[in-house]
C-alpha positions in Angstrom: 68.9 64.4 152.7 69.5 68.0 153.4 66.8 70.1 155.9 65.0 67.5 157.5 62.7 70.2 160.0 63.2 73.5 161.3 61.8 76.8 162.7 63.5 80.0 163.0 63.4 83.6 163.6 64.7 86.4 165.1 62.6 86.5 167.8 61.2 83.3 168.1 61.3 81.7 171.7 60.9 77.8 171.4 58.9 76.1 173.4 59.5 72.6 174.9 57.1 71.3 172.8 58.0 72.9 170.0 60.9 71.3 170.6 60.4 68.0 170.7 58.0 68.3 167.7 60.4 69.0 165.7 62.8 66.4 166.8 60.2 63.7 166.5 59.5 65.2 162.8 63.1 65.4 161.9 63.3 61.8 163.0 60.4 60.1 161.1 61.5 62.0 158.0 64.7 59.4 158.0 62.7 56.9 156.9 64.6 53.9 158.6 64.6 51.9 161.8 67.3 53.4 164.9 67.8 50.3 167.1 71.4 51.8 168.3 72.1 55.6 168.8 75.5 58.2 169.6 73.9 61.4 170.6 77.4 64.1 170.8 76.0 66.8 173.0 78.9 69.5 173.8 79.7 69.3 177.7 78.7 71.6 180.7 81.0 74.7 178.8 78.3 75.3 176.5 75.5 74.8 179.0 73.9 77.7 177.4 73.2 76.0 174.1 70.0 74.1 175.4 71.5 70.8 174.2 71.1 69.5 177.4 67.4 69.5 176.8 67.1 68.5 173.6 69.8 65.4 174.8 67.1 64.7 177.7 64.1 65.1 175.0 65.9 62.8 172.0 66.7 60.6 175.1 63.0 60.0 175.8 62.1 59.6 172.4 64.6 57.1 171.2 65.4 55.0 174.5 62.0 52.7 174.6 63.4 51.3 171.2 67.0 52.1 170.8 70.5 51.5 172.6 71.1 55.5 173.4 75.1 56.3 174.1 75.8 59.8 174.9 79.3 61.6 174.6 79.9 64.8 175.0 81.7 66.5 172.9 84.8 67.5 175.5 87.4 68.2 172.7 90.4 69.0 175.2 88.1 70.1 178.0 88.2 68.4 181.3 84.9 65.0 181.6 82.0 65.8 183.3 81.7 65.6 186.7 78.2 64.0 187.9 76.7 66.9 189.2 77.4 69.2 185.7 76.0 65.5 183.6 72.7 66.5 186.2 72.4 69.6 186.0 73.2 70.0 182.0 70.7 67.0 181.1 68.5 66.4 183.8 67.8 63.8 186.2 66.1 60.4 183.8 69.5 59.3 181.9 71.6 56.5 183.4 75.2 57.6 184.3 76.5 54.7 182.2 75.1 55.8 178.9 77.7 58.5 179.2 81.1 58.2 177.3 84.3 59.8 178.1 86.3 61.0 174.9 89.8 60.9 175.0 91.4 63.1 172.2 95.0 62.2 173.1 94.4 58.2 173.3 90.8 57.5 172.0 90.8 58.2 168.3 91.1 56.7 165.2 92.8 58.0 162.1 90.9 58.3 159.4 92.4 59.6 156.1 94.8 63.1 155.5 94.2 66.5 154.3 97.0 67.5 152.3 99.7 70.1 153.1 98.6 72.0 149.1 94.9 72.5 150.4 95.8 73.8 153.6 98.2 76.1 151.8 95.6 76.8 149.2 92.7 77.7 152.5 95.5 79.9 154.5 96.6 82.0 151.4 100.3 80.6 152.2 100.2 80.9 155.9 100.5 77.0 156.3 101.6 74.0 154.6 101.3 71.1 156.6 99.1 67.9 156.2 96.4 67.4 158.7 95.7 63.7 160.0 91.3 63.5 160.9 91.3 60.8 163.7 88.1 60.9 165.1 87.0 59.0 168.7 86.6 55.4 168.3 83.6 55.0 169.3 81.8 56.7 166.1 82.9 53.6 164.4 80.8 50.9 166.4 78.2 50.4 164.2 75.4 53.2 164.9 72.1 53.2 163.1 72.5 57.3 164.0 75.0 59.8 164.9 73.0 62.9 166.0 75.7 66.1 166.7 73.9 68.2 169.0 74.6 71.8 169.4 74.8 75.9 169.2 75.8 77.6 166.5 77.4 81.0 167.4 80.6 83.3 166.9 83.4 81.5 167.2 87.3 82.3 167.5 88.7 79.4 165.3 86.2 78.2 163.1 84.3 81.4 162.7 80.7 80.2 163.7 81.1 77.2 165.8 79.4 73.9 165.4 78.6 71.5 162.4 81.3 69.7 161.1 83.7 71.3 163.8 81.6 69.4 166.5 82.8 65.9 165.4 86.8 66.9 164.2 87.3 69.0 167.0 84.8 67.3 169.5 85.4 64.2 169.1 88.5 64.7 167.3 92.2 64.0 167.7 94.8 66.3 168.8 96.6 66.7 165.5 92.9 68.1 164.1 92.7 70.0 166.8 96.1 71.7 167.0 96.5 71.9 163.3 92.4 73.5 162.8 93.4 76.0 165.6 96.7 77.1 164.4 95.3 77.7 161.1 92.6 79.7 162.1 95.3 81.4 164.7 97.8 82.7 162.0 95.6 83.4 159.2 94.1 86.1 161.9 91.2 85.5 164.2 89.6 89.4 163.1 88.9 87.6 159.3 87.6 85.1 161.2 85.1 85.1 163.7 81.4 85.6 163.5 82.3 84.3 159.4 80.7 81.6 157.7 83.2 80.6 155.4 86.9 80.4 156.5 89.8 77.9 155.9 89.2 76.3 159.6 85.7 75.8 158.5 86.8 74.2 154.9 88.9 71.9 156.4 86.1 70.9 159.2 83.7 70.5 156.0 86.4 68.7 153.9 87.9 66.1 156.5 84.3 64.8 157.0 83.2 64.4 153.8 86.2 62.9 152.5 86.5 61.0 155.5 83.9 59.9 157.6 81.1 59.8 154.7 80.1 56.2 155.8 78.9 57.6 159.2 75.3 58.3 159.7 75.3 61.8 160.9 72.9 64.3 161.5 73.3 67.3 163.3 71.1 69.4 164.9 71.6 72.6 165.6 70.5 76.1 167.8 70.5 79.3 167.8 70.5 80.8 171.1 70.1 84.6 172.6 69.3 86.2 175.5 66.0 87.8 175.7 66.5 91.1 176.8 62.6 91.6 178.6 63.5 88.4 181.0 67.5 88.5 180.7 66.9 84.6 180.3 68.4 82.6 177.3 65.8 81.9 174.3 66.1 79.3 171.2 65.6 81.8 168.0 66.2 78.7 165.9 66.4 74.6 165.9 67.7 73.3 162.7 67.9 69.4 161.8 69.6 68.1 158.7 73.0 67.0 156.9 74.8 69.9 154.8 76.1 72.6 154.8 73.1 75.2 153.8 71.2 73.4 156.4 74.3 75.1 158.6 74.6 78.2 156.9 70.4 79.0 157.2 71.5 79.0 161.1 74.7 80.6 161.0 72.8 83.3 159.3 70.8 84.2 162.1 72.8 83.4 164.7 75.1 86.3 162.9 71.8 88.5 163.7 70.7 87.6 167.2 74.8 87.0 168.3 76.5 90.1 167.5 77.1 93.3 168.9 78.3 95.7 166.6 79.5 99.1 167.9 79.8 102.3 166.3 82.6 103.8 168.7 85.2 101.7 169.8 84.6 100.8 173.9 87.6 102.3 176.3 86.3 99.9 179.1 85.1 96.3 179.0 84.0 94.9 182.0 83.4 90.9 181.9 82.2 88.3 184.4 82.6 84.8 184.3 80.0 83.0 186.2 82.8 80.3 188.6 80.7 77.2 187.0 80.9 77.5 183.4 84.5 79.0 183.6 87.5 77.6 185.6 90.2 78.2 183.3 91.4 81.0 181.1 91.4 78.7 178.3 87.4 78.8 178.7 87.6 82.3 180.7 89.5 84.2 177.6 86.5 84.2 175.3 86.3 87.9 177.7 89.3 88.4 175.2 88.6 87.6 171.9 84.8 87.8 172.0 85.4 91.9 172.9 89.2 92.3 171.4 87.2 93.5 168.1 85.3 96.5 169.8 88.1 97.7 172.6 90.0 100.8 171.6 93.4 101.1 171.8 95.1 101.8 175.0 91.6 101.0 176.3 91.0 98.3 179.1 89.4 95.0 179.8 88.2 93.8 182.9 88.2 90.4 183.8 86.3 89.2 186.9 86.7 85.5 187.9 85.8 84.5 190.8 86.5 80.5 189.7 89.2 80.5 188.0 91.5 78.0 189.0 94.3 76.7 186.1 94.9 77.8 182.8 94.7 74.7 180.8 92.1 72.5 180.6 94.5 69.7 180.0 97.8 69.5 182.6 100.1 69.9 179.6 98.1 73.2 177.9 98.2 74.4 181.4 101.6 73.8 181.8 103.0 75.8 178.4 100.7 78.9 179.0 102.3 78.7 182.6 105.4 78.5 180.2 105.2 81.0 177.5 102.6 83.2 178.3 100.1 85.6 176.5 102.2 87.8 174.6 100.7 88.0 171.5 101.5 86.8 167.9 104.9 87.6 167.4 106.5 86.2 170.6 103.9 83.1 169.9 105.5 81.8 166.7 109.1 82.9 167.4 108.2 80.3 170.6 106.6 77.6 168.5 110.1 78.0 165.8 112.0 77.5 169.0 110.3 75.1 171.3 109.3 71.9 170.2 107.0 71.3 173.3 104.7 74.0 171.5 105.5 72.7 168.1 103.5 69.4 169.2 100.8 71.9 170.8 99.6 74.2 168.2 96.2 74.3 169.6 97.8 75.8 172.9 99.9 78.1 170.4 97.0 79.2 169.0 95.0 80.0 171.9 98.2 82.1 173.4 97.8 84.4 170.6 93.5 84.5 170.3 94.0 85.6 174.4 96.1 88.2 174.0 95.4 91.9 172.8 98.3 92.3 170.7 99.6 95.0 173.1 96.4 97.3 172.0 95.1 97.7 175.1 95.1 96.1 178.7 94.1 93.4 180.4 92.9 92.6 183.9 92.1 89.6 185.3 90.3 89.6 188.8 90.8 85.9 190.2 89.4 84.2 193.1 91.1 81.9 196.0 91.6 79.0 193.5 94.3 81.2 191.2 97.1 83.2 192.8 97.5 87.2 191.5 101.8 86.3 190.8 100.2 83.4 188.4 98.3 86.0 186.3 101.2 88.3 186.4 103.4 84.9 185.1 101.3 84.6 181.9 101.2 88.2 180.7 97.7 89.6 182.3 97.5 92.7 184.5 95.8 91.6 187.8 93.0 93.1 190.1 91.3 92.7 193.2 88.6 90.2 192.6 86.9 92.0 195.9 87.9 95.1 195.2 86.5 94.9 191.4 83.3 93.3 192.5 82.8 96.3 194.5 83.0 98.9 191.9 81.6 96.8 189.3 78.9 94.7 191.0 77.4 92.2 188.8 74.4 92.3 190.5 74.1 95.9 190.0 75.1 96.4 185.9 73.2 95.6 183.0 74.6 94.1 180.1 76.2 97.0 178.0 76.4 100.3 178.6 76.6 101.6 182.2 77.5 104.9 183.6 78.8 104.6 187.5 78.1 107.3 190.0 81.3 108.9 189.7 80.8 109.2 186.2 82.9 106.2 184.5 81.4 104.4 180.9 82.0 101.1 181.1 80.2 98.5 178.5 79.0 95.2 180.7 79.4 91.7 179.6 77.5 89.0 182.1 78.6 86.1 179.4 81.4 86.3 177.1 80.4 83.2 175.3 77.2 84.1 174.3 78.0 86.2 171.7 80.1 88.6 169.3 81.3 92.3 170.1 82.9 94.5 167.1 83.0 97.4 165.8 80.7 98.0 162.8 83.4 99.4 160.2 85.3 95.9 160.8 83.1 93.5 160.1 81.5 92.8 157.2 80.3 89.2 158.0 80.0 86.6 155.3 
C-alpha cells in the first residue's frame, strides 16, 4: 500500500483544509468500506503535534458511517483529564469514544523478539528476548487502525513515531522497558535525531512479525515553529503503511527539528510551560534534547513552574525518588543490584538519558507543587523558580541566543520537546 497522500516541505504551513484534503484522499485511496474505526492519537504531552486536529477532522469524516474509538497513546503517562481531552481535540467528540490504555494490565502478548537479534541490533550491549504485548483493544475487530502522530527527534527511538507509536503507545511494559533500555545503553548521542537505530529495528520488527493482521495506517507530521509568528506550523502530513513512507518525514523533520551549533553553549536556559510538563520524566527532554550542544562544565537551567512528581507512574516516581540521576555508571551498577530496577528498565533508562554524565550542571527551578530538598534527592542542582524567572524572564527572551544587560550569553529554549540541539561536528544524521 505504501504512500497513500502527502505534501511536504520545508516551509510549507498546512492549512486546515489542506488538511482534511488529504485525509479524505488518503482515505478513499483504501479502497474498502470502514464501518468500525481505532484512531491512536498521542495524549495532551505532545499537544504540539497537531494530532488533536487531525483526531477532530478524521473524527468528522468517519463518524456519520463508522463506529470511531479513540485512544490515546499514553504509553506510561498519566490518562487524560477532561479538560486536556478538550482542549487537545476540541469540543464535537463524545467523552465515551475515549479509551484508557493500561500498559501494566491491558495488553496482550503477541509473539517474541529473540535475545540473538537484540544482541545482533545493540552490537553486544544486550541479550535478552523482548515479549510485544500490545493493548487489547487493537484486537476487536477494526476495519482501521489509524496511528496518528509527530515525527521528531527523539531520545530512545531516534525519531519518534511510526511503529514506536503502537509498541511503546499502546504497548506493554516489557516493550517498553526492554526498547528504552536498549536505546539507553547502546548510547542516546548515536541515537537521537537518527533514522535507523536498534530501538527503531525492533519497533519495525515486532510489528511486522507480529501484528501484520492489523489494519494499520499511520499518519504522520512534521511540525516547527515558524519563526515570523513564533506559532507552530505543519511542514509535512504523510499517510501510508511502511517504512519509506516514515523515513520521507523523518527526513525533513531532521531539517526543520534540529539545531546544530558550531560552538558548544556554556548556558542553557529552558522553560517548561506547567501544562505540558508536570514531571521530570516529561520535564527532562530540557536534558537530553540540549545535553548534545552544552559544553563541559557548562550549565543548564531548568525553569518549572509545574512540576509536581517525577514519575508519571507511582512506581517510576518512586525509584527516581530512589536512585536518582547519576548517570550511566551508577545506573547499571543499580539495575545489577536492585531487582526493583531490574523489572523497570524503562525507569533505568530514563535515569541515565536525564542526567549529564557529570559534564556539566544542572538546575532545576521548581514551583509550589515540588519541594527544592526533592530535587536535591535525585541528583539536580536547584534554583529559585522566582528568582530565575526574574533574571531569565520568559516573556522577555527569544528562543536562542540572548545577551542580558549585564552581559551574560545564554542560548533560550521556550520548548524542549519541539526539537533537537547539537553540536554540528557530532552529528552526522542518518
Amino acid at each position: 500500500m505504501a504512500t497513500l497522500a502527502k505534501k511536504l516541505g520545508e516551509t510549507l504551513a498546512l492549512t486546515a483544509p489542506e488538511k482534511r484534503e488529504l485525509l479524505e484522499a488518503a482515505l478513499q485511496r483504501l479502497g474498502r468500506p470502514l464501518r468500525k474505526v481505532l484512531i491512536l492519537p498521542p495524549d495532551f504531552t505532545r499537544f504540539n503535534s497537531n494530532a488533536g486536529e487531525l483526531t477532530a477532522i478524521l473524527y468528522d469524516m468517519l463518524s456519520p458511517q463508522a463506529q470511531v474509538d479513540i485512544m490515546p497513546a499514553l504509553g506510561t503517562h498519566f490518562a487524560m483529564a477532561e479538560g486536556e481531552i478538550r482542549k487537545m481535540f476540541g469540543p464535537n467528540i463524545p467523552l465515551q469514544q475515549f479509551k484508557v490504555h493500561d500498559w501494566r494490565n491491558g495488553v496482550e502478548h503477541m509473539g517474541d523478539i529473540s535475545g540473538e537479534r537484540l544482541k545482533e541490533w545493540s552490537e553486544g550491549k544486550v541479550n535478552y528476548s523482548v515479549r510485544v504485548e500490545i493493548d487489547r483493544i487493537l484486537r476487536q475487530n477494526y476495519d482501521l487502525i489509524l496511528s496518528v502522530g509527530q515525527i521528531v527527534p527523539h531520545e530512545v527511538v531516534g525519531m519518534a513515531n511510526y511503529t514506536k507509536n503502537i509498541l511503546v503507545g499502546v504497548g506493554g511494559q516489557d516493550t517498553i522497558n526492554k526498547s528504552h533500555f536498549l536505546g539507553a545503553v547502546y548510547n542516546m548521542e548515536r541515537i537521537m535525531g537518527r533514522i535507523d537505530t536498534p530501538v527503531r529495528r525492533l519497533f519495525n520488527y515486532g510489528v511486522e512479525a507480529f501484528l501484520g493482521d492489523l489494519p494499520i495506517l499511520y499518519v504522520l507530521t512534521v511540525m516547527s515553529k515558524d519563526k515570523a509568528s513564533g506559532k507552530m506550523a505543519m511542514r509535512g502530513l504523510l499517510v501510508g503503511d511502511d517504512m519509506a513512507t516514515f523515513a520521507e518525514g523523518a527526513r525533513l523533520s531532521q531539517k526543520v527539528n534540529l539545531d546544530l551549533m558550531d560552538r558548544p553553549l556554556s548556558k542553557v536556559v529552558v522553560y517548561l510551560d506547567p501544562h505540558e510538563f508536570k514531571s521530570t520524566w516529561l520535564g527532562n527532554k530540557a536534558v537530553y534534547r540540549t545535553r548534545m550542544a552544552i559544553a563541559d562544565k557548562g550549565e543548564l537551567v531548568v525553569l518549572a513552574p509545574g512540576l509536581r512528581e517525577f514519575g508519571e507512574d507511582p512506581e517510576i516516581d518512586r525509584l527516581i525518588r530512589k536512585y536518582g540521576y547519576y548517570g550511566t555508571p551508577a545506573t547499571l551498577g543499580a539495575v545489577r543490584d536492585n531487582a526493583d530496577l531490574q523489572a523497570n528498565l524503562s525507569a533505568a533508562a530514563h535515569l541515565i538519558h536525564g542526567s549529564s554524565e557529570g559534564r556539566f550542571r544542572i538546575t532545576y527551578c521548581p514551583g509550589p507543587g515540588l519541594s527544592r530538598d526533592a530535587i536535591r534527592g535525585v541528583g539536580f542542582n536547584d534554583g529559585d523558580l522566582a528568582q530565575m524567572t526574574a533574571r531569565y524572564n520568559p516573556d522577555k527572551l527569544k528562543d536562542g541566543l540572548n545577551r542580558l544587560p549585564d552581559g551574560e550569553e545564554i542560548f533560550y529554549i521556550s520548548n524542549p520537546a519541539l526539537g533537537l540541539w547539537a553540536l554540528k561536528k557530532n552529528f552526522a544524521g542518518g
